[in-house]
C-alpha positions as CSV (number, residue, x, y, z in Angstrom):
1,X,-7.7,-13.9,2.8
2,X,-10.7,-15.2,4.5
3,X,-12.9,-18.4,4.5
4,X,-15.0,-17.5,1.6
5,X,-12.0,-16.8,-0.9
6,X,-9.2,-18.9,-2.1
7,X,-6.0,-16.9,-3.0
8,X,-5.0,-18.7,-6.6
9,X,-0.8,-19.1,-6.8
10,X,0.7,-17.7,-10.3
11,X,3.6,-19.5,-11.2
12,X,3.9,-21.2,-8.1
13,X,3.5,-18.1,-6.1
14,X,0.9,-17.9,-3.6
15,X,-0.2,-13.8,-2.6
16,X,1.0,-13.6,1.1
17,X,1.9,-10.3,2.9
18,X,5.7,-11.5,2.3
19,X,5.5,-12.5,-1.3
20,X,4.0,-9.1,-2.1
21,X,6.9,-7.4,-0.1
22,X,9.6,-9.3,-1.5
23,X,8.3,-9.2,-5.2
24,X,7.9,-12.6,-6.1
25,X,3.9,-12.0,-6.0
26,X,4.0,-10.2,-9.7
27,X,0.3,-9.1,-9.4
28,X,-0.3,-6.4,-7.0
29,X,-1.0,-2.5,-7.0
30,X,1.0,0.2,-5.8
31,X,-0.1,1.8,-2.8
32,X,-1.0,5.8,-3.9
33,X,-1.8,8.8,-2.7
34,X,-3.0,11.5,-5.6
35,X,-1.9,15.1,-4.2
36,X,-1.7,18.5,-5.7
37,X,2.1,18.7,-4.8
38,X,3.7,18.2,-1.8
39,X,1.5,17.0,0.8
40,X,1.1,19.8,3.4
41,X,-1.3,20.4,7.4
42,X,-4.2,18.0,7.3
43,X,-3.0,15.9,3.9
44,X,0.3,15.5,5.2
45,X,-1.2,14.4,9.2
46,X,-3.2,12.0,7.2
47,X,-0.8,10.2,4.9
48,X,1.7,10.0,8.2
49,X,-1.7,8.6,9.7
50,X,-2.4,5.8,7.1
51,X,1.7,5.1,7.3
52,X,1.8,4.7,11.3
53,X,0.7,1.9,13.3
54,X,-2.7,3.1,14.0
55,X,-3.8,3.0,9.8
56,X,-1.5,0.2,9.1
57,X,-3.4,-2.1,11.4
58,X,-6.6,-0.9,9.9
59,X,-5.2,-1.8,6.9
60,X,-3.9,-5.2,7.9
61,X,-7.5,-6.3,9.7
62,X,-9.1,-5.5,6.2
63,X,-6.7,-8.1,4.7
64,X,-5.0,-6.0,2.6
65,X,-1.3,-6.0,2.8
66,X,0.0,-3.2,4.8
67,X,2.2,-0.7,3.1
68,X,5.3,-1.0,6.1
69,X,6.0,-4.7,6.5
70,X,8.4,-5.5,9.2
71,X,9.4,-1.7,9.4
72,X,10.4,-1.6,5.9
73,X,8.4,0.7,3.0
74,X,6.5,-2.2,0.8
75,X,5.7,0.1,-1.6
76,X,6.2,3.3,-3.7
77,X,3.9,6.4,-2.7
78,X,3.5,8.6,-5.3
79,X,2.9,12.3,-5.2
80,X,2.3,13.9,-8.3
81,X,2.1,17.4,-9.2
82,X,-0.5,18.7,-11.0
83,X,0.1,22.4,-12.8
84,X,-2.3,23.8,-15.4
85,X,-1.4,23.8,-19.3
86,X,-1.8,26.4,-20.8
């Protein structure tokens, strides 16, 4: 958070980079990448990108709670795959 906003607790739970990792913060938003399939080359370099240090500490001085808190996953990434109906 900075200066000019005020985090509000719900039920007694403040947001902070641990209550979103541990749960207890119940209002928060899944981390996701949309891909077609697997990602693959550039799409997989940039999601491994965005997951190692260098991303994460953009992440982190944008106040946003990083995905990988203490070396541990803090979220789900999805990767869903799209195939045409017919």
């Amino acid at each position: 958070m900075s200066n000019d906003v005020k985090a509000l607790k719900i039920n007694g739970v403040a947001p902070s980079e641990q209550t979103v990792a541990n749960g207890s913060c119940k209002i928060q938003r899944p981390f996701m990448f949309l891909t077609k399939g697997d990602p693959t080359n550039a799409v997989k370099d940039f999601v491994d990108w965005v997951l190692g240090p260098e991303g994460q500490a953009i992440i982190k001085e944008e106040k946003v709670v990083p995905a990988i808190v203490n070396g541990v996953l803090n979220t789900k990434i999805y990767f869903f795959k799209f195939e045409k109906i017919n």
